[in-house]
VEXVEXNU-511837 format. One line per field, with one value per atom (N, C-alpha, C): residue number from 1; x, y, z; atom name. Coordinates in nm, 2 decimals. Example, Ala and Ser with C-alpha at 12.3 -4.5 7.8 and 13.67 -1.06 7.14 Angstrom:
% VEXVEXNU-511837
num c(1 | 1 | 1 | 2 | 2 | 2) .
east c(1.32 | 1.23 | 1.32 | 1.28 | 1.37 | 1.29) .
north c(-0.57 | -0.45 | -0.33 | -0.22 | -0.11 | 0.00) .
up c(0.78 | 0.78 | 0.78 | 0.71 | 0.71 | 0.79) .
atomo c(N | CA | C | N | CA | C) .
//
This chain:
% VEXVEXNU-511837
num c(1 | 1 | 1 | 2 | 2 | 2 | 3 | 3 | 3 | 4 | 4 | 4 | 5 | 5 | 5 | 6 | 6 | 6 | 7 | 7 | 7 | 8 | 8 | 8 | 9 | 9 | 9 | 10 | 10 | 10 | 11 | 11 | 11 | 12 | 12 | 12 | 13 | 13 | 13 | 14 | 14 | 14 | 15 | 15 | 15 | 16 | 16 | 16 | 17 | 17 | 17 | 18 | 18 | 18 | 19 | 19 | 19 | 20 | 20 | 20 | 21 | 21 | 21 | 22 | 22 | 22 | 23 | 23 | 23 | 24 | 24 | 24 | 25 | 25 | 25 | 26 | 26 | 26 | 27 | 27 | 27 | 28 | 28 | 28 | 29 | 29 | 29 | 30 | 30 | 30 | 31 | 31 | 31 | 32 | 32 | 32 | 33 | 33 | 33 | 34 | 34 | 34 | 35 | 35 | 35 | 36 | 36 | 36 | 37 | 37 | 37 | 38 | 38 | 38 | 39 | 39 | 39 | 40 | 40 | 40 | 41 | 41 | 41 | 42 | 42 | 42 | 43 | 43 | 43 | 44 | 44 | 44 | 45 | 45 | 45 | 46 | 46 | 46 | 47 | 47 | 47 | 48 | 48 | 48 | 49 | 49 | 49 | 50 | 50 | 50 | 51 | 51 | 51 | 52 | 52 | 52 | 53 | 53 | 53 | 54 | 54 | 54 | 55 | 55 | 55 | 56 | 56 | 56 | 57 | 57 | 57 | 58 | 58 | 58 | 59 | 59 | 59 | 60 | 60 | 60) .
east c(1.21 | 1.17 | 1.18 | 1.25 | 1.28 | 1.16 | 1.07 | 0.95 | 0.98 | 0.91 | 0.95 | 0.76 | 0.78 | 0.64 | 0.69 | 0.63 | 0.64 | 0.76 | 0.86 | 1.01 | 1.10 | 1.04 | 1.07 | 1.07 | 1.22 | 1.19 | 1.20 | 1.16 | 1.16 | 1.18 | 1.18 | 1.25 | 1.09 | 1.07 | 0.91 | 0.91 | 0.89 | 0.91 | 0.78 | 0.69 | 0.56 | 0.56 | 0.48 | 0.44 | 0.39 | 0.48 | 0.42 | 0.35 | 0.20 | 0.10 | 0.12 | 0.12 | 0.16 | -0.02 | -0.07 | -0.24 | -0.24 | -0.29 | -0.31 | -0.47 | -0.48 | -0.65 | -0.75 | -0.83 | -0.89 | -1.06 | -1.16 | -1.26 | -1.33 | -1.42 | -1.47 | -1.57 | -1.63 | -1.73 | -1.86 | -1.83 | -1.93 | -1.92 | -1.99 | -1.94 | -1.97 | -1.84 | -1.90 | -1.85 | -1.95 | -2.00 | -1.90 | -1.93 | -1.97 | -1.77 | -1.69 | -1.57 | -1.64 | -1.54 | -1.57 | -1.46 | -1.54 | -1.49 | -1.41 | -1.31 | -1.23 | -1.20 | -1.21 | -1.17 | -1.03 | -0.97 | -0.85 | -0.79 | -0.72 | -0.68 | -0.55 | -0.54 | -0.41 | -0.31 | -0.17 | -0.13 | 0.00 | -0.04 | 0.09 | 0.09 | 0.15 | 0.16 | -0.01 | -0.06 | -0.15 | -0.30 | -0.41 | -0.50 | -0.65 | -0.70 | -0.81 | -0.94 | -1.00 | -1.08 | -1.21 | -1.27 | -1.45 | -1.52 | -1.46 | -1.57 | -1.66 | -1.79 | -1.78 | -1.78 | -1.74 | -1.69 | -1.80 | -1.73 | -1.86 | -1.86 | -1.92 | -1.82 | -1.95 | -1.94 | -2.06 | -2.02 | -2.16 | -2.19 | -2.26 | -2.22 | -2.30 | -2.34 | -2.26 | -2.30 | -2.42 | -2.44 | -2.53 | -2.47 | -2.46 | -2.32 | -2.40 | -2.34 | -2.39 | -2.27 | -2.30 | -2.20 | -2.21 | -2.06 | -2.07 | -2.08) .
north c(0.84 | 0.76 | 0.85 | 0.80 | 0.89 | 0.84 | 0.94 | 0.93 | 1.01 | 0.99 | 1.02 | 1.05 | 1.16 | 1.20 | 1.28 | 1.24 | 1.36 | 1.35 | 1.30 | 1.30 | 1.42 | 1.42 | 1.52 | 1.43 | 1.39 | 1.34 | 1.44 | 1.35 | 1.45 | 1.31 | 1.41 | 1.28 | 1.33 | 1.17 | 1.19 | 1.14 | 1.21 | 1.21 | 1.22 | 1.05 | 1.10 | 1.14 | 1.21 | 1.26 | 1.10 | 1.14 | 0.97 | 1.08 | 1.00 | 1.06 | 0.99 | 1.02 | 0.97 | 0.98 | 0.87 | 0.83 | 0.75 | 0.78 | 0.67 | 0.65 | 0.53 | 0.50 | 0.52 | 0.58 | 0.63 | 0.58 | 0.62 | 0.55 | 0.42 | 0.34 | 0.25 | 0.35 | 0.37 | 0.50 | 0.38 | 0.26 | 0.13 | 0.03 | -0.04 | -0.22 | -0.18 | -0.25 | -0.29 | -0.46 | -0.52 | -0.62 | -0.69 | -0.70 | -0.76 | -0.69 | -0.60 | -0.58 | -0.43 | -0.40 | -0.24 | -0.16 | -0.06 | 0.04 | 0.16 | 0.22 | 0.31 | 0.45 | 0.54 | 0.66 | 0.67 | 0.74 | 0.74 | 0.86 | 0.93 | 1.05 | 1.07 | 1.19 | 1.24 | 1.30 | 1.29 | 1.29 | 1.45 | 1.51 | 1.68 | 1.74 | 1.77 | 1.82 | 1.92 | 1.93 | 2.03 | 1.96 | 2.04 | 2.02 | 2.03 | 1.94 | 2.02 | 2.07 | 2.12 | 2.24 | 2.15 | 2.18 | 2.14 | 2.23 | 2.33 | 2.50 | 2.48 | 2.50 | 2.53 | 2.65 | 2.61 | 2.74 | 2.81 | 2.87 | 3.00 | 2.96 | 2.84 | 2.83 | 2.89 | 2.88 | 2.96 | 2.91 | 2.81 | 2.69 | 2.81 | 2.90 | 2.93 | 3.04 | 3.12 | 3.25 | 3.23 | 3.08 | 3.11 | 3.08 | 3.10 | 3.13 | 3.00 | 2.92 | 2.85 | 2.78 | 2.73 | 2.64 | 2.53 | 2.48 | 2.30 | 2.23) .
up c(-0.80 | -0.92 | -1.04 | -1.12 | -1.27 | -1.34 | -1.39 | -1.51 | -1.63 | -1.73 | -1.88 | -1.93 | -1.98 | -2.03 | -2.12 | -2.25 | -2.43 | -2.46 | -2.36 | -2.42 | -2.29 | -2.20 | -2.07 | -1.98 | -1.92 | -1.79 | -1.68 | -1.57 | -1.39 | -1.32 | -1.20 | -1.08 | -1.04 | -0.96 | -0.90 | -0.78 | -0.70 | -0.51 | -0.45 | -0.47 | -0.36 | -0.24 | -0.18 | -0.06 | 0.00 | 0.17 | 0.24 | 0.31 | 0.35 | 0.40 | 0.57 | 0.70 | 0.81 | 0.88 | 0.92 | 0.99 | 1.08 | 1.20 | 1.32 | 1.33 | 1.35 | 1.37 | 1.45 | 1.41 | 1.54 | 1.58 | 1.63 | 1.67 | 1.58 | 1.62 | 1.51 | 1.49 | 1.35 | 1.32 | 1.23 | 1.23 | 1.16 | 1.13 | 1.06 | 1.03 | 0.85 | 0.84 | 0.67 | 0.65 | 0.59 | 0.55 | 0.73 | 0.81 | 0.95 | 1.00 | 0.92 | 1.00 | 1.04 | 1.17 | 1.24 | 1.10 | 1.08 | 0.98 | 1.09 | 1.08 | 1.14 | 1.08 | 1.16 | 1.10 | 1.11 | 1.00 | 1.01 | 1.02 | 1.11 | 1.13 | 1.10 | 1.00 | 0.99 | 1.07 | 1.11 | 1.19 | 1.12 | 1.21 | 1.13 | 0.99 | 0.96 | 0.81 | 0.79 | 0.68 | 0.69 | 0.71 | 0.73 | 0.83 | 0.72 | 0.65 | 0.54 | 0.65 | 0.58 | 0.65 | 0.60 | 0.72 | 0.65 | 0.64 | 0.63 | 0.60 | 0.50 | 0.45 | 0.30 | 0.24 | 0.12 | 0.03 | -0.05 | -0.09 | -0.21 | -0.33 | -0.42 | -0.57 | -0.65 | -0.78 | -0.88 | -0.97 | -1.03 | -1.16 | -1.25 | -1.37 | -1.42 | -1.40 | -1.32 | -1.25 | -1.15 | -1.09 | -1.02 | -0.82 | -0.74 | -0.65 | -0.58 | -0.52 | -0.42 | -0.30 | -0.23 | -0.12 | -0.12 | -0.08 | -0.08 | 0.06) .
atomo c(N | CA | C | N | CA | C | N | CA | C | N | CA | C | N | CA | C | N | CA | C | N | CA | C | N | CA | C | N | CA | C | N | CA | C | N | CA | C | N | CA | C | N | CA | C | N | CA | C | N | CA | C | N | CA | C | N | CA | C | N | CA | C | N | CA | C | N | CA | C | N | CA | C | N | CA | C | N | CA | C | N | CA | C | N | CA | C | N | CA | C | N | CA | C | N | CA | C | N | CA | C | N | CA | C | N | CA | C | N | CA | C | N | CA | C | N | CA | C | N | CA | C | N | CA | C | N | CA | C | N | CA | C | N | CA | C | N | CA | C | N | CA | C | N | CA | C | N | CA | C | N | CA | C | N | CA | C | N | CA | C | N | CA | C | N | CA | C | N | CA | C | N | CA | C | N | CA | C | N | CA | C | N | CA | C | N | CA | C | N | CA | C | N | CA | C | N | CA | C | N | CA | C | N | CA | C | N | CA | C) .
//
């Protein structure tokens, strides 16, 4: 897809995201809600991190 921003165009190539469905994890408004799992490519981490509001250091 060709885009145009300030007078600069670029070619713009989304990322397809690839998800298979996985357990029912609730109901919202009476349908089963599903987690959805990512399938390859990269993996986000649920560590939490170190960040610092203010110089005052905390975790998320």
């Amino acid at each position: 897809m060709k885009l145009c921003y300030r007078g600069v165009t670029y070619e713009y190539e989304p990322q397809v995201e690839v998800s298979q469905e996985g357990d029912v994890i609730g109901r919202y408004r009476g349908c089963p809600l599903r987690e959805h799992l990512a399938r390859g490519g990269r993996v986000l981490s649920r560590l939490s991190a170190l960040l610092t509001y203010r110089g005052v250091p905390y975790s998320s």
